[in-house]
C-alpha positions in Angstrom: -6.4 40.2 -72.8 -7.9 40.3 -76.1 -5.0 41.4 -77.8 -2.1 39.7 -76.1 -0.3 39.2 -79.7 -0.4 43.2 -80.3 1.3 44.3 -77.5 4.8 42.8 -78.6 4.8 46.0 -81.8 3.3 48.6 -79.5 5.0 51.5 -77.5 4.7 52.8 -74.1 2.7 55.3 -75.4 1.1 53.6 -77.9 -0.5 51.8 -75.6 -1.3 53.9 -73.0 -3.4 56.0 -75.8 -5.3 52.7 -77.0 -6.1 51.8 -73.5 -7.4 55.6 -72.6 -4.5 56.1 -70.2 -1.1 57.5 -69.3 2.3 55.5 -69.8 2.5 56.2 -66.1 -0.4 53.8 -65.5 0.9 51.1 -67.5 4.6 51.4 -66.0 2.4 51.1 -62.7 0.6 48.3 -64.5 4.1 46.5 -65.4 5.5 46.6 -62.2 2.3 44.8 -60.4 3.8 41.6 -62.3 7.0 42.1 -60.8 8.7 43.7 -64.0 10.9 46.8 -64.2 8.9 48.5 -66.5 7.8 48.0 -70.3 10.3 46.3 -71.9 10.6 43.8 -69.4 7.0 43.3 -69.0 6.6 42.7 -73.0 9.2 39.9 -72.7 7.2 38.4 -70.0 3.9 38.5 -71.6 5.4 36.7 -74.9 7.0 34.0 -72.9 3.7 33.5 -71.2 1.6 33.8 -74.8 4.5 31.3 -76.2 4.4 28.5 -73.2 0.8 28.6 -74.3 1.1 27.9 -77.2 0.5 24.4 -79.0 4.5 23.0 -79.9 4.4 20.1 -82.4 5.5 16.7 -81.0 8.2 16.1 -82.4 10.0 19.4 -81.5 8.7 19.0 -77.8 11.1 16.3 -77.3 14.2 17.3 -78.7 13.7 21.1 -76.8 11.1 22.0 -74.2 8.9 25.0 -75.2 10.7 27.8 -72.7 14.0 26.8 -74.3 12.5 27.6 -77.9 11.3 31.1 -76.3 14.0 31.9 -75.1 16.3 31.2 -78.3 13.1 33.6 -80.0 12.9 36.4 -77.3 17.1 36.6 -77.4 16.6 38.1 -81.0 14.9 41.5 -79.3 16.1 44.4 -79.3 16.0 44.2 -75.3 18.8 41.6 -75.2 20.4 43.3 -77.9 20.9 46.7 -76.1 21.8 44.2 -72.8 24.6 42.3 -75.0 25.8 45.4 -76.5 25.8 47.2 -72.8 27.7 44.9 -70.7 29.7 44.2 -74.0 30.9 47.8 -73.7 31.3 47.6 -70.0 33.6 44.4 -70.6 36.1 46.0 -73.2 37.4 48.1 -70.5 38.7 45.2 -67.5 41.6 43.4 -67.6 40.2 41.1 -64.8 37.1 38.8 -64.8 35.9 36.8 -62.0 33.0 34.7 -62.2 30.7 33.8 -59.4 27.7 31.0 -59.5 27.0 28.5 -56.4 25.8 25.0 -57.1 24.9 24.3 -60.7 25.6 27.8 -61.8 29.3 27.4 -60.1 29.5 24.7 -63.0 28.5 27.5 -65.5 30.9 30.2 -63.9 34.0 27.6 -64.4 33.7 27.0 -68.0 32.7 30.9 -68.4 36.1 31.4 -66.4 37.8 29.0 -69.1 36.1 30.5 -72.6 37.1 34.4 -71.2 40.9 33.0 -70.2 41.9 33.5 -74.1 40.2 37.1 -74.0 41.4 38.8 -71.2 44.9 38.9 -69.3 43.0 37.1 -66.6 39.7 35.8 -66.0 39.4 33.1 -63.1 36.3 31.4 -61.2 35.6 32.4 -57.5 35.6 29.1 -56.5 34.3 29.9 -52.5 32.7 33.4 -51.9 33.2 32.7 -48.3 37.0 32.3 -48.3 37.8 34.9 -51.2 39.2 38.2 -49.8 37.3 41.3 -50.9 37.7 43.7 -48.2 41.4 43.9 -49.2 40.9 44.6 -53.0 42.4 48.3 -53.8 40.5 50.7 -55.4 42.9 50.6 -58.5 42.5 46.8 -58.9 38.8 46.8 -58.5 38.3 49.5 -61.4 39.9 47.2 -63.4 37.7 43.8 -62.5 34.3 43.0 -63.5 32.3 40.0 -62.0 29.6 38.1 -63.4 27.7 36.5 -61.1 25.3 33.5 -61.9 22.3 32.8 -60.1 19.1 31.6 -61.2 16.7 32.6 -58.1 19.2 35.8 -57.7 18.6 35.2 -54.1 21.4 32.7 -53.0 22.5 34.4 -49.8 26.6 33.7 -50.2 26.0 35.1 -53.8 24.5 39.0 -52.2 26.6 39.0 -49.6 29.9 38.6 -51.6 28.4 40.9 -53.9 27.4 43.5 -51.3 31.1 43.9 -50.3 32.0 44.6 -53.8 29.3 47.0 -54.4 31.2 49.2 -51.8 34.2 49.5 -54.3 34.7 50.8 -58.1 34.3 47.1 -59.4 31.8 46.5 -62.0 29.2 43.1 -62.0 27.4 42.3 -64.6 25.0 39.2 -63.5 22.7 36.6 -65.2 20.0 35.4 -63.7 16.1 34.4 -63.9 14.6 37.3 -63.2 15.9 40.8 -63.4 13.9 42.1 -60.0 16.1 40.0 -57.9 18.5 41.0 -55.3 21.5 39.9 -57.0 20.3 42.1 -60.3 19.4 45.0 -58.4 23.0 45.3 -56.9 24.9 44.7 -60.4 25.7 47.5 -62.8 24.1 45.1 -66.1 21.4 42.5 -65.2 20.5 40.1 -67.8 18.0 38.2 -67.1 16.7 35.0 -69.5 13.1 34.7 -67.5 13.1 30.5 -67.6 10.7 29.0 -64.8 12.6 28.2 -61.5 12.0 23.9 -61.6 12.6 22.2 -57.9 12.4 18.4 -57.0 9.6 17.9 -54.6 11.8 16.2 -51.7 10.3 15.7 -47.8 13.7 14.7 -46.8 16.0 17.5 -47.7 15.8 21.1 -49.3 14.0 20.9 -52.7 17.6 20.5 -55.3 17.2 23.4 -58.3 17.0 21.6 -61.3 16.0 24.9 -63.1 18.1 24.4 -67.2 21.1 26.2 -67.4 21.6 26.5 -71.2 20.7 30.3 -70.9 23.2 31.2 -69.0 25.6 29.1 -70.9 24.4 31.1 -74.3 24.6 34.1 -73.1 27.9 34.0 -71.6 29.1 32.4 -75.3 27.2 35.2 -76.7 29.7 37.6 -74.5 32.3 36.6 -75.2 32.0 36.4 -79.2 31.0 39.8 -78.7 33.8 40.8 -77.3 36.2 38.9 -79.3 34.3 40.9 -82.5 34.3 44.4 -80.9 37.9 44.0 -80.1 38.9 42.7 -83.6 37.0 46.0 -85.1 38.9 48.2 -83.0 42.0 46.6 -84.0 41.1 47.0 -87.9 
């Protein structure tokens, strides 16, 4: 705990050696707090040293600290390796479905819109419930990749459509909070943006998410310029 700002340049090993240990004690240690392993772990500790941290006034009201670590931790070479991953994994579809329920169903449509002028098709599931999977053929579904929006990563109608597919040769890449969830654990790509989970203390009715939503809205932009660039280079 004294050294909180060091860990951020240190290795695996590194670290295990400076704390008299083995990397297999701190990759034990990292996934006490939930984390799947190091890397992960390192972008959680700097979100927590950053929300600590004093933000000036005037900067506070425009953007709220998590935003501004967020925008920070993107520039690792964690997301980088993520981008560049499901990037790769996107060049090769033809179709593109997007998935979100309630305010990430907002997200998926306008994802569904900014990927319609990269790909021969990318639509919005609109109702998992109602949308046929256990008739998609194995040729179609090599072809498609979802990417499923979630915040918690627990919405049930989001798993369960996602569990049918996971039977099939389709590809998901997903976007959530946190990248222990269900609904990362049964995609091929997880990227998660670790923002704190806000709810609306209500007596009356379930507790509505209010959790932002400009995460998931960068880093489907950031997708899709990605692709739009790796496709232009293979071109050239």
């Amino acid at each position: 705990t004294n050294h909180f700002a060091d860990i951020e340049h240190v290795s695996i090993r590194q670290l295990a050696a400076e704390s008299n240990t083995s990397t297999a004690s701190v990759l034990r240690f990292c996934k006490k707090f939930g984390t799947t392993g190091f890397s992960e772990f390192k972008i959680r500790l700097a979100a927590y040293i950053h929300a600590h941290d004093t933000v000036p006034r005037d900067t506070e009201t425009i953007v709220s600290p998590e935003l501004i670590n967020f925008f920070s931790r993107f520039q690792d070479t964690y997301y980088r390796e993520k981008i560049d991953e499901a990037v790769s994994l996107l060049l090769e579809k033809e179709l593109i479905l997007f998935l979100g329920l309630g305010s990430s169903n907002i997200i998926a449509e306008y994802g569904a819109l900014y990927f319609s002028s990269i790909f021969n098709m990318a639509v919005r599931i609109e109702d998992p419930n109602n949308y046929p999977v256990a008739h998609v053929s194995p040729e179609i579904a090599r072809r498609t990749c979802i990417v499923a929006l979630s915040v918690s990563g627990e919405t049930r109608e989001i798993v369960d459509y996602l569990s049918h597919f996971n039977l099939t040769e389709c590809s998901i890449i997903s976007i959530t909070s946190t990248g222990t969830s269900t609904v990362a654990r049964l995609s091929d790509i997880n990227i998660p943006y670790h923002i704190t989970i806000e709810k609306v203390r209500d007596t009356l009715k379930d507790e509505p998410d209010i959790t932002t939503q400009v995460p998931a809205l960068y880093i489907v932009e950031t997708l899709a310029r990605e692709v739009i660039k790796q496709k232009a280079d293979r071109q050239n």
